[in-house]
N, C-alpha and C positions, 0 to 999 in steps of 0.2 A: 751880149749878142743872142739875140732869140732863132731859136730854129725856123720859126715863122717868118723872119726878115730875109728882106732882096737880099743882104752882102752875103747871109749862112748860105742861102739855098746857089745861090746864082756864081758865087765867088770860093768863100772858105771851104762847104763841103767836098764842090768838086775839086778842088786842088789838091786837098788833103786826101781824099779819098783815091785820085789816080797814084801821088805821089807813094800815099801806100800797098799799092796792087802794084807798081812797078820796082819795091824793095824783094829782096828776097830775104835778107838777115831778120832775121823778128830783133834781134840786139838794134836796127835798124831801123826797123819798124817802130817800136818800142821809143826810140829819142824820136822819129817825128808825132806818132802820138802825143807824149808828154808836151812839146816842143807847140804842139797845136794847143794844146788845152789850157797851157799859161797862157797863151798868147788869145783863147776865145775867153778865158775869166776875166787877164786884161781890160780886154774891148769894155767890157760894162761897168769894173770896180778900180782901173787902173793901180792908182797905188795899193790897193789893198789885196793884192797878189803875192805883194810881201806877205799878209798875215797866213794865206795858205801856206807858200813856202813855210814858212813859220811852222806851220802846224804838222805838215808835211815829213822835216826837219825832226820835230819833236816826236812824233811815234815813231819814226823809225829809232831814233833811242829808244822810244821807249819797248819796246815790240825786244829789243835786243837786251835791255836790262830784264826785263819781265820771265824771259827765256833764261836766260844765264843762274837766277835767281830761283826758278820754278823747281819745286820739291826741297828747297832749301827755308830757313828761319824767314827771311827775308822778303820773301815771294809775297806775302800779301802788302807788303809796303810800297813795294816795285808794281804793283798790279793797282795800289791804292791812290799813288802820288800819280800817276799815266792816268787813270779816272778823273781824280781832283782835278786836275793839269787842264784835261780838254772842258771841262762841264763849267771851270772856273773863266777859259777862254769865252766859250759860248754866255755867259753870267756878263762879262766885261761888253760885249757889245751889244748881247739884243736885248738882259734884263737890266742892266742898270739906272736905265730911265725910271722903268716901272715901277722899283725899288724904292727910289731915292724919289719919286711923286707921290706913292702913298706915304712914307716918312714923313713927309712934306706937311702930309693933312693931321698926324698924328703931330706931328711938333707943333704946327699949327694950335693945336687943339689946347694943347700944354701951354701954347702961348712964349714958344720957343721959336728961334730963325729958325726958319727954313736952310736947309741945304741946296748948294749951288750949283747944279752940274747942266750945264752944254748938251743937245741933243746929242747924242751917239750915233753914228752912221751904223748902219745895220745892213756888213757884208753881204750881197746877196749867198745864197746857199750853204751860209756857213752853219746851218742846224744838219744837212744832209753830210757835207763831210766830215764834220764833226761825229755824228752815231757811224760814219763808217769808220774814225778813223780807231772809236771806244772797239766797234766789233773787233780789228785786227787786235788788240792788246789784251781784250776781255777772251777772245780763242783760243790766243796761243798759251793765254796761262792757264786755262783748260784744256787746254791739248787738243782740241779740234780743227787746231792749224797749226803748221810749219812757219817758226818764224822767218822773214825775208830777207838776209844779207844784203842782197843788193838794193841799195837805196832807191836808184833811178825804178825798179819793180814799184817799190812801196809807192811814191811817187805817182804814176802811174795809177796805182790802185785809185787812190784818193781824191785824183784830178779829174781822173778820164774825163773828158766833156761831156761823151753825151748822157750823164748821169752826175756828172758835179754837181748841178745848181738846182735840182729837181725831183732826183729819186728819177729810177726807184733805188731803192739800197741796198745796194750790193756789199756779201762778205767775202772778205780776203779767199776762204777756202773756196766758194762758188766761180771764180776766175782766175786761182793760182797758176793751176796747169798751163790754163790758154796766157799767162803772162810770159811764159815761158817757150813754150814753143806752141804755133797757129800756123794755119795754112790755108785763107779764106778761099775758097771755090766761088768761082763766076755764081755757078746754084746762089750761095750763101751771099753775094751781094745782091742779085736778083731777089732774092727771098727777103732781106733786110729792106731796099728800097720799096720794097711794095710796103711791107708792113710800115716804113716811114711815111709813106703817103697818104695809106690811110689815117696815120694818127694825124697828118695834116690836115687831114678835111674835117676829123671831128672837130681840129679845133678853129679854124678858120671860119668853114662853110656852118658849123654850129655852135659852138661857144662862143667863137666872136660873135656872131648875129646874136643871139640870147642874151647877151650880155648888154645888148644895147637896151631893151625894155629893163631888163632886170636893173639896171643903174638906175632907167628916168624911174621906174616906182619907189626902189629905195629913197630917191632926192624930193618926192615929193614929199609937204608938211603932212606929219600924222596928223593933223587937223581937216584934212580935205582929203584924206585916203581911205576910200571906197573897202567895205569888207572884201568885196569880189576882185577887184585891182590888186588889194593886197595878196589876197592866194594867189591872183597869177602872175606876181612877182615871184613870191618866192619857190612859184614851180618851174620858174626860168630860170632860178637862182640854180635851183636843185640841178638840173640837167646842164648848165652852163658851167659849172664846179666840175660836174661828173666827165663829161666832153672835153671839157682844157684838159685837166689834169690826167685823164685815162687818153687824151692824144697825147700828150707831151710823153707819157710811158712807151706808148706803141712807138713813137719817132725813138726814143733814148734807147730801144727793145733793138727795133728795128735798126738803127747806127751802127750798137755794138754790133750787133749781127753781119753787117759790112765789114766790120772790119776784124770779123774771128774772135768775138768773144759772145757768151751765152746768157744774158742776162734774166732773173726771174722774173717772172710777171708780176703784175702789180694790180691789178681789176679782174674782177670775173664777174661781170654780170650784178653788182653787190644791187639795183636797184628789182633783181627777180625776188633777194629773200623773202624768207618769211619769219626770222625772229630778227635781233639787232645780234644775238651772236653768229647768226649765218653774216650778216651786212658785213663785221669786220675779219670773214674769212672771204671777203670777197671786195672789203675796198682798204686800198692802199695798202696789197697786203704784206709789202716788206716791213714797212713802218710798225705794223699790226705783230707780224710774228717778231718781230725787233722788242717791243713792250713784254712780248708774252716770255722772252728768251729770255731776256738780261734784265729785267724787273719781277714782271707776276710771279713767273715759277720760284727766282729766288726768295721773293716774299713771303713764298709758301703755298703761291696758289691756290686750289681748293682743296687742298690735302687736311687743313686747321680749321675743317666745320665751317658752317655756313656764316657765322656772323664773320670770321676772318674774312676769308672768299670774296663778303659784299665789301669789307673794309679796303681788303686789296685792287677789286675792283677800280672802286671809288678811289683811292690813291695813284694807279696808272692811268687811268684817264683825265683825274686832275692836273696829271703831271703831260699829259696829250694833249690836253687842251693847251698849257701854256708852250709845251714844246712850237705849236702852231703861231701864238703869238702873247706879246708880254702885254697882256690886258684882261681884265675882267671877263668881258664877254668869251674868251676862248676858255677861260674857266668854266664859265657857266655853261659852254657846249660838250666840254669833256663832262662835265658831273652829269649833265642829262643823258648820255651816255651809257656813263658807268652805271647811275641808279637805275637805268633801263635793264642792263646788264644782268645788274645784281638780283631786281626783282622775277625775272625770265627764272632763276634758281627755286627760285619758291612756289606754291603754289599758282601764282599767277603764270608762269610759265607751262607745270605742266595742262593747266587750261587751254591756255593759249594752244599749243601741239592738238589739241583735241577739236580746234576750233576748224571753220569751214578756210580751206586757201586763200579766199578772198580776204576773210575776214581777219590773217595773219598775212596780208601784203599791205594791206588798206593801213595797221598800225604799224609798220616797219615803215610806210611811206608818210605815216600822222607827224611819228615821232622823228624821223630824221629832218622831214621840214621844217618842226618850230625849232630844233637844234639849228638848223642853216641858218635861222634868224639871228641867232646870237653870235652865229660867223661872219653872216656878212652885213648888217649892222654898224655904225662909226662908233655907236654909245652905248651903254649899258639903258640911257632912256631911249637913246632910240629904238632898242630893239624890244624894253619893253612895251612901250608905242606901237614900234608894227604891231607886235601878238595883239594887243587891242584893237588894231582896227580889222584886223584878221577875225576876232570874236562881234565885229558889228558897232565898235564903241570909234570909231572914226566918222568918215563924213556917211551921209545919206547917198543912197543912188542918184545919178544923176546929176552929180556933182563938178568941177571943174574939168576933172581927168578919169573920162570914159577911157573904157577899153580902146575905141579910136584913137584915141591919141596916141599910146603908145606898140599900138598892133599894126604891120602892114601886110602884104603877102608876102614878100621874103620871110617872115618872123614867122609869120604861120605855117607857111612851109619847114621851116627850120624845126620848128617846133613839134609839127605834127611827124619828122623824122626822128627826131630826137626821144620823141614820146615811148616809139617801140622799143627803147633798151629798159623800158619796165616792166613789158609783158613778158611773161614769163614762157608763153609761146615762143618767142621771137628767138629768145636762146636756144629754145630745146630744137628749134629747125636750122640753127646756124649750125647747133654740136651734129645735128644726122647727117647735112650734109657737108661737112669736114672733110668725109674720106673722099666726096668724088669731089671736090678743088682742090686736095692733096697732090692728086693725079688726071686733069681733068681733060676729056675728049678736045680735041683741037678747035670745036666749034666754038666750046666752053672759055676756053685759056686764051680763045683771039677775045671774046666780050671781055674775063674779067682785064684783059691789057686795056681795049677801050675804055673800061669804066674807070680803072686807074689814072689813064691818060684824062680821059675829061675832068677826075677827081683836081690832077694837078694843074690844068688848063684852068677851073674856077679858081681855085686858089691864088694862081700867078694874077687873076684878073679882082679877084677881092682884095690882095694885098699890093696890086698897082694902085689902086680904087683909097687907100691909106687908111683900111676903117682899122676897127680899134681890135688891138692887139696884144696886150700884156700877159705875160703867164698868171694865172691867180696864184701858186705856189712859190713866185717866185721871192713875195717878200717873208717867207716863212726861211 
């Protein structure tokens, strides 16, 4: 069930949402939450509800052995088998294609059978509640959270909808309290449905639109693709990633917020930076301090000199890329990354700091684009193929698919909206004026309710219209 569809917005939300404004128990509260959230994972994965249950089931063991065992001999076996346990689940369903196809080429090679395995269904969101469900067990046996007795809590934690299949990623201790007792104020609904709606229209009224040129230039032959067609692919690509993904946050933000819990943010602006270490203090950034917390630091971070640092680097974002997906090409987007990363450490960095703003936006925005190539790409050749026709090694101007073809005014207007979340202006007048729509004169607070209203009036009228609509995170 997508937050973007007629039965969420039109049916599920509101039922769910009055039914909980008129409990008063949070114990209460609490089963029909949960009670909603099997029943919205249902809707999209049916039987494989069981495997959350499933997973569900098993941290709360494990959260409880982990606990019982902590400061004891024991503890790290309890803390080791709850790791193995969920990374081994996550292995079983999204890596074992991947696995067992490059095997495949190596047995090949040897001139040995190949091995036999059936495509795997690939749970949706089962890499997000997965890292949430590591955080509860990796906490509590650091002591940065209270473990959960009650299961139906745990439960809860792991399912909530509007953050199950998507992020952002929430830890056990960032919403303990509110698990336990909440008390959503009219305010804090009103404040949640706005913020829902806006992340509606980025992704509606702008990444869906985006998305539509951005598909027809990816489908075109690298044989007939223009240098200039292909940049303004994947500047669509760029802004249409950024737009889904940073609405579907502000909707999941904006939910919890409805219904009395505080979830962190996830985007800040990550297309203003000016190096690639600002970008990942400012995109996805649960996911981001989730790598930095329970990989880098323990690797050693930058503590072990500079050649460790770039090696650690390079090891959690190789291991980011595949989180994202079991394929080469998300490899090759985490290492360009990471070696970005790495290299920012050395001299080329402090360069870089020294250099004119422009000239540190222009490569934070060089280097994230040909990375998007290898995102969203089918192939390892196709993606080397675009970067070619991107460097002028595709067709000649004027070739089959002009810009006309795939531009209209909807798409330019989308576009040319979508464009100011790179300026770096655009931010710094959204941050000044914060405090007066915090509290904003009545003239002020009747437009921004219009502009809400018309936000959600396009929407209702784009998604009657049946254009295209899928979360791009959703098969990660």
């Amino acid at each position: 069930m997508l937050f973007s569809s007629t039965v969420f917005l039109f049916a599920f939300l509101p039922i769910v949402l009055a039914v909980h404004l008129s409990l008063r128990d949070v114990r209460l509260r609490n089963a029909l939450l949960l009670a909603a959230s099997l029943v919205f994972y249902a809707w999209g994965e049916a039987v494989y509800v069981l495997l959350l249950v499933f997973s569900i089931a098993a941290n709360y063991l494990f959260g409880l052995w982990v606990e019982h065992s902590r400061g004891q001999r024991g503890d790290r076996i309890a803390l080791s088998v709850a790791i193995a346990a969920n990374l081994l689940l996550l292995a079983a369903f999204k890596y074992a294609n991947f696995v067992v196809d490059n095997l495949d080429l190596l047995l090949t090679a040897l001139d040995l059978a190949p091995i036999q395995l059936a495509p795997v269904h690939l749970p949706i969101g089962i890499s997000f509640f997965t890292f949430q469900s590591l955080t509860y067990v990796v906490d509590i046996h650091r002591r940065d959270a209270s473990v959960q007795r009650n299961p139906f809590r745990v439960a809860l934690y792991i399912s909530f909808f509007p953050q199950l299949i998507a992020g952002p990623i929430v830890r056990y201790r960032q919403i303990a309290e509110q698990l336990s007792a909440r008390n959503p104020r009219i305010e804090d609904v009103a404040d949640g449905l706005r913020r829902f709606v806006v992340g509606l229209g980025k992704k509606v009224l702008i990444a869906n639109t985006l998305a539509v040129p951005a598909d027809a230039i990816f489908a075109i032959p690298i044989a007939e693709l223009e240098p200039g067609v292909a940049w303004f692919g994947i500047v669509c690509f760029s802004l249409q990633i950024y737009f889904d993904f940073a609405g579907y946050s502000d909707m999941a933000i904006g939910l919890g917020r409805c219904f009395g819990f505080d979830f962190p943010e996830n985007f800040d602006w990550p297309y203003t930076s000016r190096s690639l270490r600002e970008f990942w203090r400012r995109w996805h950034m649960t996911l981001s301090t989730f790598f930095r917390d329970y990989l880098y630091i323990p690797l050693g971070g930058n503590r072990l000199g500079p050649t460790r640092t770039a090696a650690n680097l390079l090891l959690v974002f190789l291991l980011c890329g595949l989180w994202h997906g079991a394929a080469w090409i998300f490899v090759i987007w985490g290492l360009v990354h990471g070696f970005f990363l790495a290299l920012e450490r050395t001299r080329v960095g402090r360069e870089l700091e020294r250099a004119p703003a422009l000239v540190q936006h222009l490569y934070v925005w060089l280097v994230v684009m040909i990375a998007w190539v290898f995102f969203r790409a089918d192939t390892l050749a196709h993606a080397l193929g675009y970067l070619a026709a991107m460097t002028g090694r595709g067709a000649e101007p004027g070739g089959a698919w002009p810009f006309v073809v795939v531009v209209d005014p909807l798409i330019a207007s989308a576009l040319a909206g979508a464009a100011l979340s790179a300026l770096p202006w655009t931010r710094h007048l959204v941050e000044r004026s914060a405090r007066l729509f915090e509290a904003p004169p009545l003239p002020l607070d009747v437009a921004r309710l219009l502009a809400l209203g018309l936000i959600g009036l396009l929407c209702a009228m784009s998604l009657a219209a049946g254009t295209h609509n899928p979360f791009i995170y959703f098969r990660f």
